[in-house]
Structure formats: C-alpha cells, structure tokens
mmCIF entry with sequence, helices, sheets and N, C-alpha, C, O atoms, coordinates in Angstrom:
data_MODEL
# 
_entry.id   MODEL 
# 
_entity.id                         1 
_entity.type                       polymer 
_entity.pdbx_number_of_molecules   1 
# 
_entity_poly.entity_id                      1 
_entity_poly.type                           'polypeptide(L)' 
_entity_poly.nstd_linkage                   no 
_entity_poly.nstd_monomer                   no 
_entity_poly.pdbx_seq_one_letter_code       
;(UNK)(UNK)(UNK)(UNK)(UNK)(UNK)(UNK)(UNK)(UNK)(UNK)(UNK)(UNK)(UNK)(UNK)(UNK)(UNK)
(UNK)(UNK)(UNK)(UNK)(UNK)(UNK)(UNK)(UNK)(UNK)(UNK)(UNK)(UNK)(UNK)(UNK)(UNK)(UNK)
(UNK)(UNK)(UNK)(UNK)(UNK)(UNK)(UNK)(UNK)(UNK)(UNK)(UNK)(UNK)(UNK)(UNK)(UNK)(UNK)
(UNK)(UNK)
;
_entity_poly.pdbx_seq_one_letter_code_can   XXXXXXXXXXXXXXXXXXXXXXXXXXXXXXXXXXXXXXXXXXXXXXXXXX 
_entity_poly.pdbx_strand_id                 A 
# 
loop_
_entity_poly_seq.entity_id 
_entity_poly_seq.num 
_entity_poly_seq.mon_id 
_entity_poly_seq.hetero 
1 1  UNK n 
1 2  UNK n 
1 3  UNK n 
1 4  UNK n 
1 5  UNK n 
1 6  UNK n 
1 7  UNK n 
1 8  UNK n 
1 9  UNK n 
1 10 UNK n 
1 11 UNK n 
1 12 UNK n 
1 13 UNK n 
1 14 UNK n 
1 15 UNK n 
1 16 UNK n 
1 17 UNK n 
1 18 UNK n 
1 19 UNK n 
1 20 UNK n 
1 21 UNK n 
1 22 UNK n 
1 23 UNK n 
1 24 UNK n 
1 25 UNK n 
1 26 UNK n 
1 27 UNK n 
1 28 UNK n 
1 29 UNK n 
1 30 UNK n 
1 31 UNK n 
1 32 UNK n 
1 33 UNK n 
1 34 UNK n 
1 35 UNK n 
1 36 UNK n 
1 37 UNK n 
1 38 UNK n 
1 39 UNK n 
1 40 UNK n 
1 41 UNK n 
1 42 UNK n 
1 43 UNK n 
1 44 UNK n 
1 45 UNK n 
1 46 UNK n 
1 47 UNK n 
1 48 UNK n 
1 49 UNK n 
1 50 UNK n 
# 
_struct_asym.id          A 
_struct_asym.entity_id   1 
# 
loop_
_struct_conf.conf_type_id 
_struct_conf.id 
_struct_conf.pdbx_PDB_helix_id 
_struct_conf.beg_label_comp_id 
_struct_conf.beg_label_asym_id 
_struct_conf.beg_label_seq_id 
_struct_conf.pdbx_beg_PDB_ins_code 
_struct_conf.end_label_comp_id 
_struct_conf.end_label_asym_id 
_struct_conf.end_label_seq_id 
_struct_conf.pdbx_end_PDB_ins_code 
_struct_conf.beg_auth_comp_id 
_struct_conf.beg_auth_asym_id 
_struct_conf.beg_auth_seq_id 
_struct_conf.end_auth_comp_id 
_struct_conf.end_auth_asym_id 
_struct_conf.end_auth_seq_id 
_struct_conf.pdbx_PDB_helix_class 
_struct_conf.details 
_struct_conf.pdbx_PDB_helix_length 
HELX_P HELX_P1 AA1 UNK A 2  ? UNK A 11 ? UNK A 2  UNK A 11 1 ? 10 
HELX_P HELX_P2 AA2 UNK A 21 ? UNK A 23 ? UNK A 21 UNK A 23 5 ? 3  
HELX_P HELX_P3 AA3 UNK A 25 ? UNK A 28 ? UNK A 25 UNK A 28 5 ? 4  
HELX_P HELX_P4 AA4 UNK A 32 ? UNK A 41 ? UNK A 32 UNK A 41 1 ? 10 
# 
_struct_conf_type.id          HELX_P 
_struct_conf_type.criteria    ? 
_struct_conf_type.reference   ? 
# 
loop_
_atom_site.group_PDB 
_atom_site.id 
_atom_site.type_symbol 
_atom_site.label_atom_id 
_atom_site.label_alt_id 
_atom_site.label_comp_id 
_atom_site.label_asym_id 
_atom_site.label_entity_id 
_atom_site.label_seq_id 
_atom_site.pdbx_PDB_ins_code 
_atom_site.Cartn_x 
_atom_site.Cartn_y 
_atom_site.Cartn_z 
_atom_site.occupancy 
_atom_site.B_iso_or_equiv 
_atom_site.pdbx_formal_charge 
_atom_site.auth_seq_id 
_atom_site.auth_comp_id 
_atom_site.auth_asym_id 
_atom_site.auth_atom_id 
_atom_site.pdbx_PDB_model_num 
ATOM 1   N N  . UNK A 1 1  ? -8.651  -16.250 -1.038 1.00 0.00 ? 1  UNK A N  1 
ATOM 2   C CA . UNK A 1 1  ? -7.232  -16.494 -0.980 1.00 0.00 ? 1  UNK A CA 1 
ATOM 3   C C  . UNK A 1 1  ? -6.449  -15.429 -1.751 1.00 0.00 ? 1  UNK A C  1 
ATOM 4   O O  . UNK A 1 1  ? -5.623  -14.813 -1.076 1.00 0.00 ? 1  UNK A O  1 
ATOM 5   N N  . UNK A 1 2  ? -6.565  -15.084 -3.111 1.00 0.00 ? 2  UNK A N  1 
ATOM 6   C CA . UNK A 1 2  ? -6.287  -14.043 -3.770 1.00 0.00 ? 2  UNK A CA 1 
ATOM 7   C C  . UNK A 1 2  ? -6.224  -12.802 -3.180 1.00 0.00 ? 2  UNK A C  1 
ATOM 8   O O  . UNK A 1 2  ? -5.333  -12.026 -3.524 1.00 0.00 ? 2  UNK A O  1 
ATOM 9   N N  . UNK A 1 3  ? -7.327  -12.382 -2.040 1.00 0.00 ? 3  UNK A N  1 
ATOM 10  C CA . UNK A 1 3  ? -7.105  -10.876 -1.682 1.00 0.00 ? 3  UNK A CA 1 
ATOM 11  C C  . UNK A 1 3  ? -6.332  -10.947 -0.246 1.00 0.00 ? 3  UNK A C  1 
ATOM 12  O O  . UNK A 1 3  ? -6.288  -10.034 0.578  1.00 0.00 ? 3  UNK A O  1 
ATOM 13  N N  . UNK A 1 4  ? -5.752  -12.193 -0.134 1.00 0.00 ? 4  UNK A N  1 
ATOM 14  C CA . UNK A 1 4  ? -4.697  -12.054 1.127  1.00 0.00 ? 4  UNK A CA 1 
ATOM 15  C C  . UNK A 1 4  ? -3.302  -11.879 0.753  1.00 0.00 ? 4  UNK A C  1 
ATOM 16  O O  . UNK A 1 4  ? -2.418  -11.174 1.240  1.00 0.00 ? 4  UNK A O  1 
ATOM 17  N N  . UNK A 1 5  ? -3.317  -12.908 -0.493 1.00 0.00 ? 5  UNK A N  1 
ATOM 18  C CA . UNK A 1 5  ? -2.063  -12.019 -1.452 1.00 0.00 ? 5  UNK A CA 1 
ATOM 19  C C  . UNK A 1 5  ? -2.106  -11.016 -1.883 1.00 0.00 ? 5  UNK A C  1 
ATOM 20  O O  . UNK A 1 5  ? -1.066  -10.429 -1.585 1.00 0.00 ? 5  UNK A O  1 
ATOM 21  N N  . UNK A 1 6  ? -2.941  -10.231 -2.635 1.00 0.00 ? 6  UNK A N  1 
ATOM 22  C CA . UNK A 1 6  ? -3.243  -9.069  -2.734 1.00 0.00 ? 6  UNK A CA 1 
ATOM 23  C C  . UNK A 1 6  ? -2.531  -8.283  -1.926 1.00 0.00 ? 6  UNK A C  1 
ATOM 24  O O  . UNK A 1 6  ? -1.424  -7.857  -2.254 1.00 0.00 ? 6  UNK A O  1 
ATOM 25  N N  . UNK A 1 7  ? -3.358  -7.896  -0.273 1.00 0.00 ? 7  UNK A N  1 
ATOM 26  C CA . UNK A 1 7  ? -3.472  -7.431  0.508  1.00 0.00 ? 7  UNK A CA 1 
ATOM 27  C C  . UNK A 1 7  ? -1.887  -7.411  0.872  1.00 0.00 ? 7  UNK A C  1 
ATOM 28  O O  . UNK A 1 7  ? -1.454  -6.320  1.242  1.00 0.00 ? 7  UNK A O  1 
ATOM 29  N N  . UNK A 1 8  ? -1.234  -8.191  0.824  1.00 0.00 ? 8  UNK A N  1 
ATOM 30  C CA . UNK A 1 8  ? 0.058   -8.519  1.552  1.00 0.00 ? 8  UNK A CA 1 
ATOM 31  C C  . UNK A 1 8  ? 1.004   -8.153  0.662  1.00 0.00 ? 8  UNK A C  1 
ATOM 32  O O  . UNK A 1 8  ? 2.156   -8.181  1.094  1.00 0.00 ? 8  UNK A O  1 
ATOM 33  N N  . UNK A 1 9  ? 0.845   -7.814  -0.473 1.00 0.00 ? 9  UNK A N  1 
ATOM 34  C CA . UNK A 1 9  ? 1.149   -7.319  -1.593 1.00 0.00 ? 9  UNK A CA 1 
ATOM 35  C C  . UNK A 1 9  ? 1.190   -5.774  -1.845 1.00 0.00 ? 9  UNK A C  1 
ATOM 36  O O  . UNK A 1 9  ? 2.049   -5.266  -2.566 1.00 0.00 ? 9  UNK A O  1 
ATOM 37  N N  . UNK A 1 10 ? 0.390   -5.186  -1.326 1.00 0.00 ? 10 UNK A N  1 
ATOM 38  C CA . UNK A 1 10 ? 0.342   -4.262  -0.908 1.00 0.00 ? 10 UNK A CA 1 
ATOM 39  C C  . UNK A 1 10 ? 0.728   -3.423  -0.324 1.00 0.00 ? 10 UNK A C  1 
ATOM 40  O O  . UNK A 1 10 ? 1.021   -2.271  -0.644 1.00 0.00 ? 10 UNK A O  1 
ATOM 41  N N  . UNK A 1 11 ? 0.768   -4.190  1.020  1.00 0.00 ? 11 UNK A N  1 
ATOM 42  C CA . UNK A 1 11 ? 1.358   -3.431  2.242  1.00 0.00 ? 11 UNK A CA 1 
ATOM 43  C C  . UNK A 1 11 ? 2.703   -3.569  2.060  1.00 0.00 ? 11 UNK A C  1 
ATOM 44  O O  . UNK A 1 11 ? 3.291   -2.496  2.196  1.00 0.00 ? 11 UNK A O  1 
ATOM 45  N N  . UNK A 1 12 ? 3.573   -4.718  1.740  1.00 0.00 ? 12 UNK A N  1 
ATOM 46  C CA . UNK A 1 12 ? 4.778   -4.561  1.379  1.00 0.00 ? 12 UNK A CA 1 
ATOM 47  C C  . UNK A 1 12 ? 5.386   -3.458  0.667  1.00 0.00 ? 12 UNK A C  1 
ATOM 48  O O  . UNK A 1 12 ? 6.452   -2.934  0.993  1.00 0.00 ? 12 UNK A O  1 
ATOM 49  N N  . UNK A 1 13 ? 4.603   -3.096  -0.404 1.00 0.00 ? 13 UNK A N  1 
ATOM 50  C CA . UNK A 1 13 ? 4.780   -2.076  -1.623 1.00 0.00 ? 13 UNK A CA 1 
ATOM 51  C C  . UNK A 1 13 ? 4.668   -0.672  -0.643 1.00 0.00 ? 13 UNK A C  1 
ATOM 52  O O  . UNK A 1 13 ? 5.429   0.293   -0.706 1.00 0.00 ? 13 UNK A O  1 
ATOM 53  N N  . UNK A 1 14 ? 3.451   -0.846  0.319  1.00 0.00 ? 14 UNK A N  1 
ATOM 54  C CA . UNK A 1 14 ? 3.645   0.519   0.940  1.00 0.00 ? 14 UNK A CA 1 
ATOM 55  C C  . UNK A 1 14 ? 4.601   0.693   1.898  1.00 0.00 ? 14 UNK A C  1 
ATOM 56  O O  . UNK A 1 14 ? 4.500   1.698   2.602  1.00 0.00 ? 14 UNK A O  1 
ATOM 57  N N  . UNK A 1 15 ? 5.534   -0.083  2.086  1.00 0.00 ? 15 UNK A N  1 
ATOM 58  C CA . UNK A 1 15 ? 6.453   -0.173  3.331  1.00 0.00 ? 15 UNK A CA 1 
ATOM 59  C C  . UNK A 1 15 ? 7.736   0.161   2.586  1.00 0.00 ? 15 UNK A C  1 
ATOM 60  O O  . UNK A 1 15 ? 8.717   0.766   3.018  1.00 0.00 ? 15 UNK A O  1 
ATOM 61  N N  . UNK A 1 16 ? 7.558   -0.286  1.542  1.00 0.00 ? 16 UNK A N  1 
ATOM 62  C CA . UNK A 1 16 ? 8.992   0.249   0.704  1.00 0.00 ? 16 UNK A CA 1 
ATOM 63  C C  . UNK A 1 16 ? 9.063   1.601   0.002  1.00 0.00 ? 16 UNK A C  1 
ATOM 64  O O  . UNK A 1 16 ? 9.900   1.999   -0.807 1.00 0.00 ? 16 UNK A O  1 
ATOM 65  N N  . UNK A 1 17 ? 7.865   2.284   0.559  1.00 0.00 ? 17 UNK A N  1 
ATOM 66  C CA . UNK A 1 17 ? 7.879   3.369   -0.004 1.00 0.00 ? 17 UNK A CA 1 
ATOM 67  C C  . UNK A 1 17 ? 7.948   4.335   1.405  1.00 0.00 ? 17 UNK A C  1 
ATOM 68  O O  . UNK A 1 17 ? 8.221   5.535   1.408  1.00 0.00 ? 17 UNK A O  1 
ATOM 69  N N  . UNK A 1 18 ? 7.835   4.038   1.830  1.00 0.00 ? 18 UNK A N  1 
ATOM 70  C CA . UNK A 1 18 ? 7.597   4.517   3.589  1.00 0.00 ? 18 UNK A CA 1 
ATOM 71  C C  . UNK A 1 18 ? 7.289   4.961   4.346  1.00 0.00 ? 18 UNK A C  1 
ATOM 72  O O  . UNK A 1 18 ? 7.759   5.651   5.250  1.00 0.00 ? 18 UNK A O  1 
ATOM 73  N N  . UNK A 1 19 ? 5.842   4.369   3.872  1.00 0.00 ? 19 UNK A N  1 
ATOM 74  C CA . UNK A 1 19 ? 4.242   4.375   4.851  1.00 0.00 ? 19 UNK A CA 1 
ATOM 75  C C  . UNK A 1 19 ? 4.106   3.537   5.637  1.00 0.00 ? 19 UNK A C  1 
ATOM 76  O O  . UNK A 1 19 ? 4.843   2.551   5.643  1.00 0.00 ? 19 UNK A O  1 
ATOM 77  N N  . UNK A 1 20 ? 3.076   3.720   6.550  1.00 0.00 ? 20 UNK A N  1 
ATOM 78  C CA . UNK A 1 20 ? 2.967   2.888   7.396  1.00 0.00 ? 20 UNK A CA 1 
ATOM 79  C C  . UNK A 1 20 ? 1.735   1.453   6.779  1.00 0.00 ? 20 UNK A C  1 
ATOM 80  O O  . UNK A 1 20 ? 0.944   1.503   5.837  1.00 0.00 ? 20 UNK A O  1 
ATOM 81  N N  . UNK A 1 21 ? 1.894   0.790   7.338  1.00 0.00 ? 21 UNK A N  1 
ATOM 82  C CA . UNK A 1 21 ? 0.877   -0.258  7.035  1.00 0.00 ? 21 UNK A CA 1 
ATOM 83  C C  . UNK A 1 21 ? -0.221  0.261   7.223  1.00 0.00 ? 21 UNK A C  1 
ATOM 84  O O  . UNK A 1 21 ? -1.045  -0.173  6.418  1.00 0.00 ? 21 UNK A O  1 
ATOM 85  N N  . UNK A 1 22 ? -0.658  1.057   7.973  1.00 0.00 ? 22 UNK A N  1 
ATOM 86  C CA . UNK A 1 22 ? -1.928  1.434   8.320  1.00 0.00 ? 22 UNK A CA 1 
ATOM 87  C C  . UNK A 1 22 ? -2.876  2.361   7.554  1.00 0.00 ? 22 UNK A C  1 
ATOM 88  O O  . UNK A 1 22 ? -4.009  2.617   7.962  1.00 0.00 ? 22 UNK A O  1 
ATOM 89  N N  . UNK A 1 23 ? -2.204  2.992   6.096  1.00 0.00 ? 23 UNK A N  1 
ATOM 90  C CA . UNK A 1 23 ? -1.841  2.970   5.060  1.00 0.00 ? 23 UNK A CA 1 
ATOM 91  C C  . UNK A 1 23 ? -3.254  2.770   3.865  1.00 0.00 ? 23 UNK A C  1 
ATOM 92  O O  . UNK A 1 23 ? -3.914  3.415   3.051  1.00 0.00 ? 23 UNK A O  1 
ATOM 93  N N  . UNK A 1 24 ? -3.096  1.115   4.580  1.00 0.00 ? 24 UNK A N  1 
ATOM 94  C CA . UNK A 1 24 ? -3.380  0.139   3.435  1.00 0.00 ? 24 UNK A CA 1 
ATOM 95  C C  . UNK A 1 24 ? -5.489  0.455   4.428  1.00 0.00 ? 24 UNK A C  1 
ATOM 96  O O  . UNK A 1 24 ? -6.522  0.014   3.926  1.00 0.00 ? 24 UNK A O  1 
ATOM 97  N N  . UNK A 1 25 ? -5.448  1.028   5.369  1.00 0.00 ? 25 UNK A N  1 
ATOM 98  C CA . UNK A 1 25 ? -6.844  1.052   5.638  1.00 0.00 ? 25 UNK A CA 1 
ATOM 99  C C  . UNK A 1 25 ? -7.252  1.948   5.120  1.00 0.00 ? 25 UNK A C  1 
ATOM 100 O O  . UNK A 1 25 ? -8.251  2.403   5.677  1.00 0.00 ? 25 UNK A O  1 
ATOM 101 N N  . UNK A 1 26 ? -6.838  2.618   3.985  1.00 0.00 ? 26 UNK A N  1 
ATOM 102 C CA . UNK A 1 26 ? -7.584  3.351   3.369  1.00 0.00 ? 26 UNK A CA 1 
ATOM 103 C C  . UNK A 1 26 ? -8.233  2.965   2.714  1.00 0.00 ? 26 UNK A C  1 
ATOM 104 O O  . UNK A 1 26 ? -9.162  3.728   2.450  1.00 0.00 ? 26 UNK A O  1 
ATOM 105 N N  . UNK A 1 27 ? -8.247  2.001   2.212  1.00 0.00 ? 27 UNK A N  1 
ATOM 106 C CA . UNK A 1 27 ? -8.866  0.860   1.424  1.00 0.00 ? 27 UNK A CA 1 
ATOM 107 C C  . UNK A 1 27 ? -10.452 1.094   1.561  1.00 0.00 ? 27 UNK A C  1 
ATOM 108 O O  . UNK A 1 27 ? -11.293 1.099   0.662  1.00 0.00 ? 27 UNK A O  1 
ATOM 109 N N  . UNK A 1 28 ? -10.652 1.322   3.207  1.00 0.00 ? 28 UNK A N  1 
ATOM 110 C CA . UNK A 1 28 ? -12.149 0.851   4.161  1.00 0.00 ? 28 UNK A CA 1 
ATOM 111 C C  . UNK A 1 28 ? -13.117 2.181   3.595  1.00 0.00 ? 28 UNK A C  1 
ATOM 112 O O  . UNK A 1 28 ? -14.173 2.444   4.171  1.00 0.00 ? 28 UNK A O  1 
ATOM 113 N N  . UNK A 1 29 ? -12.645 2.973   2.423  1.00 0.00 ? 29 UNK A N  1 
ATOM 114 C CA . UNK A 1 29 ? -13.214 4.223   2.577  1.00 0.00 ? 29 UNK A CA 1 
ATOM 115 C C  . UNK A 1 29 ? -13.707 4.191   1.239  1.00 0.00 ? 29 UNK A C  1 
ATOM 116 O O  . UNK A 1 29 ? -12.750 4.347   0.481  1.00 0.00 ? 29 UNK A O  1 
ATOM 117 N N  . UNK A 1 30 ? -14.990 4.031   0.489  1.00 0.00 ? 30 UNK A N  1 
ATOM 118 C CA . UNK A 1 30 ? -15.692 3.538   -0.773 1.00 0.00 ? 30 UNK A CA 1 
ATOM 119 C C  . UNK A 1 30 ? -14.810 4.446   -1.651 1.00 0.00 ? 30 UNK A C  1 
ATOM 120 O O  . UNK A 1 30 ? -14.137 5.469   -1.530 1.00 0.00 ? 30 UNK A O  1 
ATOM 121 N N  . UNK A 1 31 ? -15.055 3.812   -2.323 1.00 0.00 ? 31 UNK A N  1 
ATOM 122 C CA . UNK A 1 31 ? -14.907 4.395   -4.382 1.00 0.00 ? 31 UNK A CA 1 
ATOM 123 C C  . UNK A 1 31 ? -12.772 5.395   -3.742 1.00 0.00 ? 31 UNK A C  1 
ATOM 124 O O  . UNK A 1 31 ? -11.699 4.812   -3.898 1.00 0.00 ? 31 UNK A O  1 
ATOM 125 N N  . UNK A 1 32 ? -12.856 6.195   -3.399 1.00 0.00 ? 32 UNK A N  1 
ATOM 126 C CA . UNK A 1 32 ? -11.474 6.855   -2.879 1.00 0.00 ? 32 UNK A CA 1 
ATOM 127 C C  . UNK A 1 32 ? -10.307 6.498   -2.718 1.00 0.00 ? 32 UNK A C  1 
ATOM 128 O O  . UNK A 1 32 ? -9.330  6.792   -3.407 1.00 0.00 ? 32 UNK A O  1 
ATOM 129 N N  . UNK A 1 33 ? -10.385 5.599   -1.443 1.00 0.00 ? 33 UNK A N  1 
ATOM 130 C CA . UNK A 1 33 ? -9.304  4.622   -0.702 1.00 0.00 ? 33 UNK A CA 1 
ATOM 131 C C  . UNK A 1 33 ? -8.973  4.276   -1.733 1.00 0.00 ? 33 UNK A C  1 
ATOM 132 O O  . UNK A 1 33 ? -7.969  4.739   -2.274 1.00 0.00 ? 33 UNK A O  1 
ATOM 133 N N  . UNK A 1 34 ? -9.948  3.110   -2.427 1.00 0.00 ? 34 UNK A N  1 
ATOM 134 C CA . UNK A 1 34 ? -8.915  2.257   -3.396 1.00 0.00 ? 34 UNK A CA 1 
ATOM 135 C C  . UNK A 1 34 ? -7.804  3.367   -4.326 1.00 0.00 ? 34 UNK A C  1 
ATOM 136 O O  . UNK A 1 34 ? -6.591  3.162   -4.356 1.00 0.00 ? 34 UNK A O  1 
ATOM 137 N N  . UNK A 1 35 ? -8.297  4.233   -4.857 1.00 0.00 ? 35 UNK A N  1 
ATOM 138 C CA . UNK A 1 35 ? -7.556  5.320   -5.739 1.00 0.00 ? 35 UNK A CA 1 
ATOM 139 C C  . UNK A 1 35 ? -6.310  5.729   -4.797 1.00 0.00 ? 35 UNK A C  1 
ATOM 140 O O  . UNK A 1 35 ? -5.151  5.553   -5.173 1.00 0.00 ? 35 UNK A O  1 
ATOM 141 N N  . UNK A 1 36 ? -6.638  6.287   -3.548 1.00 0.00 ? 36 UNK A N  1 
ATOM 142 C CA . UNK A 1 36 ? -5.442  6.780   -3.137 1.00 0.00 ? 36 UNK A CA 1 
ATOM 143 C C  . UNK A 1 36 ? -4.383  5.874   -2.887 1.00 0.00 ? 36 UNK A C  1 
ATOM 144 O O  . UNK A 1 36 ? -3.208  6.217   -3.021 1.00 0.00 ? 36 UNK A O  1 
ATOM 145 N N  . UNK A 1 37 ? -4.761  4.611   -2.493 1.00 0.00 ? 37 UNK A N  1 
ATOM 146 C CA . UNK A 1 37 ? -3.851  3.510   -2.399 1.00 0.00 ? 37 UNK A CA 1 
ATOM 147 C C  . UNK A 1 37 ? -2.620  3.219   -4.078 1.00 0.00 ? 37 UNK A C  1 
ATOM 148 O O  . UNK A 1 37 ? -1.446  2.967   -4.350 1.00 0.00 ? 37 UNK A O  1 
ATOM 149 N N  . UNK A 1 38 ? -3.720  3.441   -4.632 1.00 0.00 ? 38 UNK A N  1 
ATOM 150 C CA . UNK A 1 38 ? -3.069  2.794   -5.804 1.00 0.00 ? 38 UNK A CA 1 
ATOM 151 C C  . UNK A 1 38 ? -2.043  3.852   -6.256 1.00 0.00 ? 38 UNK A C  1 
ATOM 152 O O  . UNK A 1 38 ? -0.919  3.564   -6.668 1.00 0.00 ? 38 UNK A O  1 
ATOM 153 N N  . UNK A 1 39 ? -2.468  4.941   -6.155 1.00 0.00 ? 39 UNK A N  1 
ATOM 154 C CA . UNK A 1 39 ? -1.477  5.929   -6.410 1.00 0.00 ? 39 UNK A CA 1 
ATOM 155 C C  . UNK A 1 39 ? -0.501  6.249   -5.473 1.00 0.00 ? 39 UNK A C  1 
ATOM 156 O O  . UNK A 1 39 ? 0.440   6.918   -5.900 1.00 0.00 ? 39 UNK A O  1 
ATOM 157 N N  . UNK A 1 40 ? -0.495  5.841   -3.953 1.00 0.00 ? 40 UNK A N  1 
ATOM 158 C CA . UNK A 1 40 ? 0.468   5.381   -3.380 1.00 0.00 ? 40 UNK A CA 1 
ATOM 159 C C  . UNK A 1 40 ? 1.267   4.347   -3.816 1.00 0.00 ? 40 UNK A C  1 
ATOM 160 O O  . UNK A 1 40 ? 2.440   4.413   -3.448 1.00 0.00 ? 40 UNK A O  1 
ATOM 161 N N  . UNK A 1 41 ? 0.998   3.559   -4.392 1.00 0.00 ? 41 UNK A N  1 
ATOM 162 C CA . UNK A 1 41 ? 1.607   2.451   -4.616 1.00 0.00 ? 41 UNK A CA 1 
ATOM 163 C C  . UNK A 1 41 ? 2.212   2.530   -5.720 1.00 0.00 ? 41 UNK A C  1 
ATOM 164 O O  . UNK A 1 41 ? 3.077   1.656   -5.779 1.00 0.00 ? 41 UNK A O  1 
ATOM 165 N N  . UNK A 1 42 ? 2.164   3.235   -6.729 1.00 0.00 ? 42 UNK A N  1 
ATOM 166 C CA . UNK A 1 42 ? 3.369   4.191   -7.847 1.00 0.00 ? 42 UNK A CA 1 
ATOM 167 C C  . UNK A 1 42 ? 4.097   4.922   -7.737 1.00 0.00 ? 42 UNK A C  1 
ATOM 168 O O  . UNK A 1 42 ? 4.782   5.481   -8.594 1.00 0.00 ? 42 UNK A O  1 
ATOM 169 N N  . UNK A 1 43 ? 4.062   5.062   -6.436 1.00 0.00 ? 43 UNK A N  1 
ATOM 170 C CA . UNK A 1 43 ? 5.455   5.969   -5.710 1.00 0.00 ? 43 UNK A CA 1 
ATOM 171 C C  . UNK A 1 43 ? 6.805   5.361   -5.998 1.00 0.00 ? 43 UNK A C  1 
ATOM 172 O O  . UNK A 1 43 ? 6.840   4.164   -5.716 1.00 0.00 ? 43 UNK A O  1 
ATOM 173 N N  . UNK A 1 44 ? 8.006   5.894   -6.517 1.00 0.00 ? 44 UNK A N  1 
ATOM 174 C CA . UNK A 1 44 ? 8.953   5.315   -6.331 1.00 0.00 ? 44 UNK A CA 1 
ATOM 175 C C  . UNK A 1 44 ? 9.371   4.855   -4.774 1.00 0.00 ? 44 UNK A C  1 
ATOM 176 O O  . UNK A 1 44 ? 8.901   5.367   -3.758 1.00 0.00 ? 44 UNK A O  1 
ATOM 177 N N  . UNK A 1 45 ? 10.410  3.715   -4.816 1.00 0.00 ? 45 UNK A N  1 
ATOM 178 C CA . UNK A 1 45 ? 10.572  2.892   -3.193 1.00 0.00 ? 45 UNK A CA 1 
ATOM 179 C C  . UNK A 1 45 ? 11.564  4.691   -3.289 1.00 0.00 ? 45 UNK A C  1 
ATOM 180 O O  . UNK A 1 45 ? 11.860  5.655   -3.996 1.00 0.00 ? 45 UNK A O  1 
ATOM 181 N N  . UNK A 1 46 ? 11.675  4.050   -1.964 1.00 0.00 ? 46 UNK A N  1 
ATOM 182 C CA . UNK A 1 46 ? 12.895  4.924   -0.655 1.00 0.00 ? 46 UNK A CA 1 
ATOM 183 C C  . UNK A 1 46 ? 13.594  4.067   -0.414 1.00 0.00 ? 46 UNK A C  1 
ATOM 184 O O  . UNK A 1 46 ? 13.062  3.097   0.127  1.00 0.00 ? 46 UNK A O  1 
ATOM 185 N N  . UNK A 1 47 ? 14.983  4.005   -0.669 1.00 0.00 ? 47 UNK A N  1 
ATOM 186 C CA . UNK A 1 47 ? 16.216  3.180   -0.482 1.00 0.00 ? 47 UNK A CA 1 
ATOM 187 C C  . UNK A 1 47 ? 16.516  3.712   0.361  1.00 0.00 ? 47 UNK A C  1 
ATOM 188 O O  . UNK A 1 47 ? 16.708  4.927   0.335  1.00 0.00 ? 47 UNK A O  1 
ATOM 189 N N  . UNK A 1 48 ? 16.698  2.789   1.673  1.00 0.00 ? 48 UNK A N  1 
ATOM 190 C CA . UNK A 1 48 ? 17.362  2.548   3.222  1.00 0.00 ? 48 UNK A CA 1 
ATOM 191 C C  . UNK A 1 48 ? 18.592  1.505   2.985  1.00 0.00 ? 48 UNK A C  1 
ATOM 192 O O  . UNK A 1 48 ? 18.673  0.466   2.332  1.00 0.00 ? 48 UNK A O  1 
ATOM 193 N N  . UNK A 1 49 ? 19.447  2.177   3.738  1.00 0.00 ? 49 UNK A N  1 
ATOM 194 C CA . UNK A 1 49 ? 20.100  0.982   4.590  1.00 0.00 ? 49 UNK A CA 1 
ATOM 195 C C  . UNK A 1 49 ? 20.067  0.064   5.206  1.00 0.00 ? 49 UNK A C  1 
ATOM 196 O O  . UNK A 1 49 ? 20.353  0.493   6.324  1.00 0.00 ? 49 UNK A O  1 
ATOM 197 N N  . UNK A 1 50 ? 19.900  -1.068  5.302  1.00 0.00 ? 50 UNK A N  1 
ATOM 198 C CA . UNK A 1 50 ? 19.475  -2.047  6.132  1.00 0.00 ? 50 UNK A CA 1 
ATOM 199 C C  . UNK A 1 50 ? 20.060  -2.265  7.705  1.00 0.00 ? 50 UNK A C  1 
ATOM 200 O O  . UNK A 1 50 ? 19.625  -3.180  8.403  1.00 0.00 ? 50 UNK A O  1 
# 
C-alpha cells in the first residue's frame, strides 16, 4: 500500500516539474533509476498557468 502512495507521489512531483510520467520508469533500471529519479525530483516545479 505504501509504494502506491509512494509511487503516486512521485509522479505528481515529476509532473510539476515537467516530465513526463514515464519518467518515473526509470525506476525499472537497478541501483541508477532510483538515483536519477530522486534527483529529478529536487528539481525546482515549473510554474504554468492553468
């Protein structure tokens, strides 16, 4: 249950930065993915207009 929040947690964070969800499959790639994700995910957001 935890890694669906996680997960969804995630992808949100990468959407506000403004990547694609698809993104978050970097994940699938040992010891790496997780790193590059995470350091995606310290990106400052990108403020859009709604």
């Amino acid at each position: 249950m935890a890694r669906v929040a996680t997960s969804g947690g995630r992808l949100q964070r990468l959407h506000d930065i403004g990547k694609s969800g698809w993104f978050y499959c970097l994940n699938f790639i040992p010891l790496v993915g997780n790193i590059i994700v995470i350091i995606l995910c310290c990106q400052p957001a990108v403020h859009k207009i709604n």
